[in-house]
C-alpha positions as CSV (number, residue, x, y, z in Angstrom):
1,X,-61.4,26.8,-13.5
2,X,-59.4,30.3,-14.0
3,X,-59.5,31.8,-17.6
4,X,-56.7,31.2,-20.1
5,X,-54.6,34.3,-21.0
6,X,-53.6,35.0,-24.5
7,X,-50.2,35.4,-23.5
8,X,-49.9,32.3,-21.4
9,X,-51.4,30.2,-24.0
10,X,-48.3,31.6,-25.7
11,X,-46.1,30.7,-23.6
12,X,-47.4,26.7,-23.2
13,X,-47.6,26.2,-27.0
14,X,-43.3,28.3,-27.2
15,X,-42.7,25.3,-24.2
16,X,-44.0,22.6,-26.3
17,X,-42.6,23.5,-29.3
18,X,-39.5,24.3,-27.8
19,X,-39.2,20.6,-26.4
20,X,-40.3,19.0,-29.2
21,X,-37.5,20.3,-31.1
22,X,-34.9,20.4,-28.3
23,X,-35.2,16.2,-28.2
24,X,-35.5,16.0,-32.0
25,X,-31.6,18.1,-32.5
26,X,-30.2,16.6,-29.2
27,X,-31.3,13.1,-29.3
28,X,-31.7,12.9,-33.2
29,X,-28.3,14.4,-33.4
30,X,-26.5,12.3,-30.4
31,X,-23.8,9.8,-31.4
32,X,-25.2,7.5,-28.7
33,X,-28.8,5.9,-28.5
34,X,-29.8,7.2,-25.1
35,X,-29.4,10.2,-22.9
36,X,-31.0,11.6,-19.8
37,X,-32.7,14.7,-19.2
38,X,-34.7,16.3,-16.4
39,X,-37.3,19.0,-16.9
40,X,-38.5,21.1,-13.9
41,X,-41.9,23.0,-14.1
42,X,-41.1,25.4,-10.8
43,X,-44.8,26.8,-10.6
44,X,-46.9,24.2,-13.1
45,X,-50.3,25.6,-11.6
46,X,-53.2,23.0,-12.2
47,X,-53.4,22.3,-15.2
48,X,-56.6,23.1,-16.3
49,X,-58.2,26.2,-18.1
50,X,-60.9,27.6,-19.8
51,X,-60.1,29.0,-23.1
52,X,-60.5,32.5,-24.1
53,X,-62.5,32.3,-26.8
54,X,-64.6,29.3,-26.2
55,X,-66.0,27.1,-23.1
56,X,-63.2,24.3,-24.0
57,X,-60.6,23.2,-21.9
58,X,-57.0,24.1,-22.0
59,X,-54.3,22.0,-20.6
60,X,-51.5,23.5,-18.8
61,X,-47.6,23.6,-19.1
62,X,-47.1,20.0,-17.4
63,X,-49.6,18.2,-20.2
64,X,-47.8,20.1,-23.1
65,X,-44.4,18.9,-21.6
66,X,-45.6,15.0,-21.4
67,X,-47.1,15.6,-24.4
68,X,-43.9,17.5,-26.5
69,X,-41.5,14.6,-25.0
70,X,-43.5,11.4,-26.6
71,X,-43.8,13.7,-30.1
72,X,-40.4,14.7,-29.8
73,X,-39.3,10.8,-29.8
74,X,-42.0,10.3,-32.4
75,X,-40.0,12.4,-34.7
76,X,-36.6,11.3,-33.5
77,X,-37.6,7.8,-35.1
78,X,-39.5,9.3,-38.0
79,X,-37.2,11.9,-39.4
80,X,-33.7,10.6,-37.8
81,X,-34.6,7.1,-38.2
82,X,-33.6,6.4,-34.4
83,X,-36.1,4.3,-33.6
84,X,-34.7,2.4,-30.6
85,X,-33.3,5.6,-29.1
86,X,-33.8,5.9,-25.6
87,X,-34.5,8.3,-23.3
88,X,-34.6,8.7,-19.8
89,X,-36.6,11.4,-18.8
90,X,-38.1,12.7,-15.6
91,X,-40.5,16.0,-14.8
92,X,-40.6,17.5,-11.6
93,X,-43.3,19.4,-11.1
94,X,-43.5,22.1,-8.2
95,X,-46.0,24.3,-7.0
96,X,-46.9,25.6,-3.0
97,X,-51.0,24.3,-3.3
98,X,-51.7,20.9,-2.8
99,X,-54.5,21.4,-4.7
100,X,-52.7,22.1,-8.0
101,X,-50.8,19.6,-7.9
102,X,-53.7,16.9,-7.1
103,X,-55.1,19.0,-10.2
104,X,-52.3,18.3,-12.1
105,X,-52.3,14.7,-11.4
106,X,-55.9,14.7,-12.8
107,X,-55.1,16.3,-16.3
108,X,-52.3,14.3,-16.7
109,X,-54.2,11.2,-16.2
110,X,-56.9,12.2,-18.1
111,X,-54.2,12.7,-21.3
112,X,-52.6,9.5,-21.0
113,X,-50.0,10.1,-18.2
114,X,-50.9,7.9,-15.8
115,X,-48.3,5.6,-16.1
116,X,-45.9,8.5,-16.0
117,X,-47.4,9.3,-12.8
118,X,-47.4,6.1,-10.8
119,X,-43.8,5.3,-12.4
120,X,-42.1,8.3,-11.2
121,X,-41.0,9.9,-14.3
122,X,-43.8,12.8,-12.8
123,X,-42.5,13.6,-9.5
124,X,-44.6,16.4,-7.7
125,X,-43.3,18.5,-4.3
126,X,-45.2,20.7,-2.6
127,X,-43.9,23.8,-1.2
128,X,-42.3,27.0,-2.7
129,X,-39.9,27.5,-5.2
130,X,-36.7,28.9,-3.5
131,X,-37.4,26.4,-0.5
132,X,-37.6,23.1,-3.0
133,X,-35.0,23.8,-5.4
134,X,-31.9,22.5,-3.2
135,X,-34.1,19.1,-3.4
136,X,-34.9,20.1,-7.1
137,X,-31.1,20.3,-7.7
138,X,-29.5,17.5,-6.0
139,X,-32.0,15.5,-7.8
140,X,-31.0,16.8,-11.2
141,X,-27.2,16.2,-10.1
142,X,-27.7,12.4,-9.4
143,X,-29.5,11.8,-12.7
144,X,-26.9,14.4,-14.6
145,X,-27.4,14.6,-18.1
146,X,-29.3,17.3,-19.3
147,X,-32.0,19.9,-17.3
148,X,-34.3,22.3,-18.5
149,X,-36.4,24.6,-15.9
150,X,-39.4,26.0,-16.5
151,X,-39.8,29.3,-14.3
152,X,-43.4,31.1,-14.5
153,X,-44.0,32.5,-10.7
154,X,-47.2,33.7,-10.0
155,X,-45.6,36.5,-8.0
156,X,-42.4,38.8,-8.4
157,X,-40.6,37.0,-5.1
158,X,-41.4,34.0,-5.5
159,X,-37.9,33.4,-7.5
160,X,-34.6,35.5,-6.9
161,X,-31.5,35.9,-8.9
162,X,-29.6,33.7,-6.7
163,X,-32.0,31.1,-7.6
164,X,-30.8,31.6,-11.0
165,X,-27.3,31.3,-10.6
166,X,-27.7,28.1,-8.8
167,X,-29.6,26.7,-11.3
168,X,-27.4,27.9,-13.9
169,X,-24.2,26.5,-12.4
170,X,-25.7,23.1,-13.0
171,X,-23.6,23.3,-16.6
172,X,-25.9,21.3,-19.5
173,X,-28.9,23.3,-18.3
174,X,-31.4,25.7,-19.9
175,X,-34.0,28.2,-18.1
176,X,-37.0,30.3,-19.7
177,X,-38.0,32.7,-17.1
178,X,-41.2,34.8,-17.0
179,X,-39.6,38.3,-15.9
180,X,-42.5,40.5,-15.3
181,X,-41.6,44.5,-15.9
182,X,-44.7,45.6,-14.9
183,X,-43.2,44.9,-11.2
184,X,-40.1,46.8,-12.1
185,X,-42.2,49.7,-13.3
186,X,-44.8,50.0,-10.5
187,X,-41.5,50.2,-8.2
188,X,-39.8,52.7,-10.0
189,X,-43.0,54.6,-10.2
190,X,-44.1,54.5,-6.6
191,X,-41.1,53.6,-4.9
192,X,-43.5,51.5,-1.9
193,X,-40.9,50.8,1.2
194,X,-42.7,47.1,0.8
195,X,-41.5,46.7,-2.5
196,X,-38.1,47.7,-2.1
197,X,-37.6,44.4,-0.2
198,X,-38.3,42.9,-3.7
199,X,-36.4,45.3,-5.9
200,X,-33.4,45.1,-4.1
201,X,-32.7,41.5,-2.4
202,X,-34.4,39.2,-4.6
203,X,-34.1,41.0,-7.9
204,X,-30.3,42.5,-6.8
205,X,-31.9,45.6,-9.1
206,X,-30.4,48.2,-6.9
207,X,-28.2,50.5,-9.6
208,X,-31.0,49.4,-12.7
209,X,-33.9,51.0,-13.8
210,X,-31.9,54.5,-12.9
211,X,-32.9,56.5,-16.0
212,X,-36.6,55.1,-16.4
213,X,-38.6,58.2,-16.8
214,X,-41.8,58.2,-14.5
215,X,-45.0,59.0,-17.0
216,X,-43.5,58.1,-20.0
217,X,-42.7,54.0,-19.8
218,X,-45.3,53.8,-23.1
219,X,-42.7,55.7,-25.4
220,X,-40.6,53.7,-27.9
221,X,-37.4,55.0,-26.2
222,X,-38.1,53.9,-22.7
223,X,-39.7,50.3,-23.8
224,X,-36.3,49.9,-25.3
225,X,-34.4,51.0,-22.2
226,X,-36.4,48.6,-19.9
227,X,-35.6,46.0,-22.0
228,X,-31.9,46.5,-22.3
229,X,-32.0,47.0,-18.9
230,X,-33.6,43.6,-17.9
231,X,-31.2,41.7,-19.7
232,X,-28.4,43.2,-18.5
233,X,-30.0,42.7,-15.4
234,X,-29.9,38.9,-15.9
235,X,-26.5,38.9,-17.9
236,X,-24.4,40.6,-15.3
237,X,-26.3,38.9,-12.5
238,X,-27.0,35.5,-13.0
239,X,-24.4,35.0,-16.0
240,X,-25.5,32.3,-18.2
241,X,-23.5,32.3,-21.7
242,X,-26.2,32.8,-23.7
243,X,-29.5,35.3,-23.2
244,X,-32.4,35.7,-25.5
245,X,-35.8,37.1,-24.8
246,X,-39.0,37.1,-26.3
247,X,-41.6,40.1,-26.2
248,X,-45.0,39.3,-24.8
249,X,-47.2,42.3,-25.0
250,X,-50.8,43.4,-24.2
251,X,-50.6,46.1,-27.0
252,X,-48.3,47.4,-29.6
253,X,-46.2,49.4,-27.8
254,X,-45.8,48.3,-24.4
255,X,-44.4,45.2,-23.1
256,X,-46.3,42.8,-20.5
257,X,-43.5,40.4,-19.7
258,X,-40.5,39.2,-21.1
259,X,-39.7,35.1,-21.7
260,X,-36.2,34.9,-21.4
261,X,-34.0,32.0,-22.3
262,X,-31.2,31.8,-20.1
263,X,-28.4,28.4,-21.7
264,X,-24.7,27.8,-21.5
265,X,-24.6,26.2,-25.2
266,X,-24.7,28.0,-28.3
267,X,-26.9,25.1,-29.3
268,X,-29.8,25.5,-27.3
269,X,-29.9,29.5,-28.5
270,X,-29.9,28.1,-31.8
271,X,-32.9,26.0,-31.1
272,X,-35.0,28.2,-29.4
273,X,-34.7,31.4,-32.0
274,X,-35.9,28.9,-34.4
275,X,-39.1,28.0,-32.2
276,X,-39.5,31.6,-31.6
277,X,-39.2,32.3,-35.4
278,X,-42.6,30.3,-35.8
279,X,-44.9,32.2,-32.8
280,X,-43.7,36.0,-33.5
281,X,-45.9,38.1,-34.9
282,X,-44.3,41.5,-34.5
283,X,-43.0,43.3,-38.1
284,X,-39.1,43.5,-37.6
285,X,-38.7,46.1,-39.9
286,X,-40.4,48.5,-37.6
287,X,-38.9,46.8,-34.8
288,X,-35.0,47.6,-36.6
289,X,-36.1,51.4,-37.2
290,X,-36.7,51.4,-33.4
291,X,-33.9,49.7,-32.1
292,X,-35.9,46.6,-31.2
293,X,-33.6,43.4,-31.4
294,X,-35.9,40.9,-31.4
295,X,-38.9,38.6,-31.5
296,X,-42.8,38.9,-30.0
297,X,-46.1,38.3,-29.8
298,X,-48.6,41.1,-29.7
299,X,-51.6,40.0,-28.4
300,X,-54.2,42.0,-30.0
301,X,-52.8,41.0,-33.5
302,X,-53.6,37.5,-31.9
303,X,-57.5,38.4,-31.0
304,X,-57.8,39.9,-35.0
305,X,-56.4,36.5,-36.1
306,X,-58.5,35.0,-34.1
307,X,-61.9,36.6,-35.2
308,X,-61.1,36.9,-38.7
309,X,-59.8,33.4,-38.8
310,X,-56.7,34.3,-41.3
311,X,-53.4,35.4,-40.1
312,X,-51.4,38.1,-41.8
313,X,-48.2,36.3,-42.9
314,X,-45.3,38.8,-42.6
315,X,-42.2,35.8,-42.1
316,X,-41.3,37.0,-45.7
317,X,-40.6,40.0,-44.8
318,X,-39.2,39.6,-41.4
319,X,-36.7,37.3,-43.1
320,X,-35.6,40.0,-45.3
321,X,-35.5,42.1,-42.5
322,X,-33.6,40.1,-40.2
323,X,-31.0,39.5,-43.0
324,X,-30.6,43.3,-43.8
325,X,-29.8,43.8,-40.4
326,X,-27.3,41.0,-40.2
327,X,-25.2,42.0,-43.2
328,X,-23.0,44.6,-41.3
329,X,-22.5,42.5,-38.5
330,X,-21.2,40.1,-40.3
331,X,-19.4,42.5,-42.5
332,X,-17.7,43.9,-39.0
333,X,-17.1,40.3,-37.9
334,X,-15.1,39.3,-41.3
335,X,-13.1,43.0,-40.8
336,X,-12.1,42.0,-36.8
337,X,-10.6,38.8,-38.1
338,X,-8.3,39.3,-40.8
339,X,-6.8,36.0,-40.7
340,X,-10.2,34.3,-41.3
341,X,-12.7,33.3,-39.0
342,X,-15.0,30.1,-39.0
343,X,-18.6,30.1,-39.6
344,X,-19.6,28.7,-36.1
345,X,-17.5,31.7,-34.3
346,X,-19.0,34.3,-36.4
347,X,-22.5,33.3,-35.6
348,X,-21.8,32.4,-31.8
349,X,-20.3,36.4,-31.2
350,X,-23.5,37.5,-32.6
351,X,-26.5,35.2,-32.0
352,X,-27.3,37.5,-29.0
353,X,-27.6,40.5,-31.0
354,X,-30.1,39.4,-33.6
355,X,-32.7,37.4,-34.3
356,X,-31.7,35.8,-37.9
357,X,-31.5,32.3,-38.1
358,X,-28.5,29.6,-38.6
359,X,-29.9,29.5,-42.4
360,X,-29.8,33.1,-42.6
361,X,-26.2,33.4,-41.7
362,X,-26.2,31.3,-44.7
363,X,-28.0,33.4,-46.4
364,X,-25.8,36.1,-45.9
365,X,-22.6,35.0,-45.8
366,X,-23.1,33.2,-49.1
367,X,-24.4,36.5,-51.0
368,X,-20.8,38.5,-49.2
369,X,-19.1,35.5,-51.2
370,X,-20.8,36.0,-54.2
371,X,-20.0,39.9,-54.5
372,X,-16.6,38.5,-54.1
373,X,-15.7,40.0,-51.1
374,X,-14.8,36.9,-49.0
375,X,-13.9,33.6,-49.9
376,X,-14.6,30.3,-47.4
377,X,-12.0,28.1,-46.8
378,X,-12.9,24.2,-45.9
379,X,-9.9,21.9,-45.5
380,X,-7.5,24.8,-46.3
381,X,-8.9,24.9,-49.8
382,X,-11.7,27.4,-51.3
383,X,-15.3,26.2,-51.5
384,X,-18.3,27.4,-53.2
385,X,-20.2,25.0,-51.5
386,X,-23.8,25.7,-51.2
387,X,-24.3,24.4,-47.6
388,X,-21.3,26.1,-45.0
389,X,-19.9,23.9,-42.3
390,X,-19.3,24.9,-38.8
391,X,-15.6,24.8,-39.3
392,X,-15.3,26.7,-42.4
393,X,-13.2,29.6,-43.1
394,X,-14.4,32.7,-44.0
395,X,-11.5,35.2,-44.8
396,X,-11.9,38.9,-46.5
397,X,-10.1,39.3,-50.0
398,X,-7.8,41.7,-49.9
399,X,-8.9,44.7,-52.8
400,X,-6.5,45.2,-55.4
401,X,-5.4,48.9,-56.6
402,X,-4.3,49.7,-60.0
403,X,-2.0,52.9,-59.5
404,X,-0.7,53.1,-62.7
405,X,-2.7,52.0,-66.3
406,X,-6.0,50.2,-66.9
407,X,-6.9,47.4,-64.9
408,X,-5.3,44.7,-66.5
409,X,-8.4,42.4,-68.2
């Protein structure tokens, strides 16, 4: 039974919670009482680990998918009060050992699954990744609704870009992708003929990575170059409407891998900054003096939590953090858009660029109307409504000038 990693434990428990709130906003929210939705686990291992800290077993991403999906209904019917909605879900789970996946079958028997198993809502193939996922595909297509793919490879060519794109055209689909840097630095550093294979037909890297400095890949100024880098990598290559990534590192100041989100709805980036809101551990306000947009686990902090059993709580001040760094956006946003702009657009030009909230766009744009330098506009008539609607208005008030005598009173 292979050892659990910090940062892979991090990763299942971002998946299940993730999930869990992906069916509570699109089922709880859907007009409808059903929908259909297919999640793909593209290398879901087998299932079983030993925990770091202790001899007890920990159950991999396919278990913590089974297990996020009958929660996420649970809440659907608790907290929506949907409690007929149905949904019709299927999880194909891939992986190139038959062992793993008889593995796999075990643990999710063991939790309860079996029925899932024998039913075919758990559908395993055997093979790898790139070879299945035509299959993978045309399975998702016949069911259409909505797809979420889970891509962890155990190697770096054991997915390309192209894969990506493929899945991606799909339309209602998301992707969280393990991109590992290390790979990209250990090319770029030793520049092996046998890795260049990699680097340039699967990755499509060729013209990236140019100005990564050899000896220095620890500094703050290159660990934000590599990851500018890799998601411009993914944006201009694979193209998916909306990219965020979450920092998993090994210590403070170097990066192991980075979870990307790759989704063609501002939605599901809405969703998944939330989740990521609840496992980051990394103070933003050093993060905003270094350029650093964005969210993380360190795991050493994790180990300290761990030992000491009490965890540092720094959301406060992240929040204040985020929302300091939002307010000239915004500010820039209302400027472009003379003529008003609604609160929906403003957040979708910028959700990429930060990590704030949907609340702390509320925040925000609530405290620029108080100082009286907007006003918001909901049915063509000002509001001072607490709560702000997708569709309303937020328009800059022009400044008056008094030229000539006091300001009248």
């Amino acid at each position: 039974m292979p050892k659990l990693e910090i940062h892979t434990k991090k990763k299942h428990e971002i998946y299940s919670h993730y999930l869990h709130d992906w069916i509570l906003t699109t089922c709880g929210n859907h007009r409808g009482n059903s929908s259909t939705v297919t999640i793909v686990d593209g290398f879901c291992g087998g299932s079983f680990y030993r925990q770091p800290d202790s001899s007890d077993i920990w159950y991999g991403s396919p278990v913590r998918i089974l297990k996020a999906i009958k929660e996420g209904l649970n809440s659907v019917a608790e907290r929506k009060g949907k409690t007929g909605y149905q949904l019709d879900y299927k999880v194909i789970l891939m992986d190139n050992q038959q062992e793993h996946l008889d593995s796999t079958r075990n643990a999710l028997e063991a939790n309860g699954f079996g029925n899932e198993v024998r039913d075919g809502r758990c559908e395993f193939m055997k093979g790898d990744f790139t070879s299945l996922l035509p299959q993978c595909l045309d399975a998702v297509r016949k069911r259409k609704g909505y797809s979420v793919f889970l891509i962890d490879p155990f190697g770096y060519t054991d997915f390309s870009m192209a894969d990506l794109r493929s899945i991606m055209q799909l339309g209602r689909t998301e992707i969280f992708l393990t991109f590992m840097i290390e790979f990209v630095q250990r090319f770029m550093s030793l520049r092996e003929a046998k890795l260049r294979d990699a680097f340039e037909r699967v990755l499509e890297a060729n013209g990236f990575f140019t100005e990564y400095a050899v000896g220095r890949s620890d500094s703050e100024g290159q660990q934000i170059y590599l990851k500018h880098e890799s998601q411009r990598l993914i944006r201009e290559r694979v193209g998916p409407n909306y990219l965020y990534v979450f920092s998993l590192m090994a210590e403070r100041n170097k990066t192991k891998y980075y979870l990307f989100h790759l989704a063609n709805s501002p939605r599901a980036t809405q969703v998944v900054k939330d989740t990521l809101w609840a496992h980051n551990n990394i103070n933003l306000q050093y993060g905003f003096a270094g350029g650093q947009f964005g969210l993380g686990h360190i795991t050493p902090d994790y180990l300290e939590e761990l030992e000491q059993q009490k965890l540092f709580v720094i959301e406060d001040i992240n929040a204040e953090a985020a929302k300091d760094a939002l307010f000239p956006t915004l500010i820039d946003q209302i400027d472009r858009n003379r003529n008003g702009i609604t609160f929906q657009q403003v957040e979708i030009n910028t959700m990429q660029e930060n990590p704030a909230r949907s609340s702390m766009y509320q925040d925000v744009i609530r405290s620029i109307r108080d100082e009286g330098d907007v006003a918001i506009y909901r049915d063509g008539k000002s509001t001072r409504a607490m709560h702000l609607r997708s569709g309303d208005v937020i328009r800059r008030i022009p400044k008056q000038l008094f030229l000539f005598g006091p300001k009248p009173p």
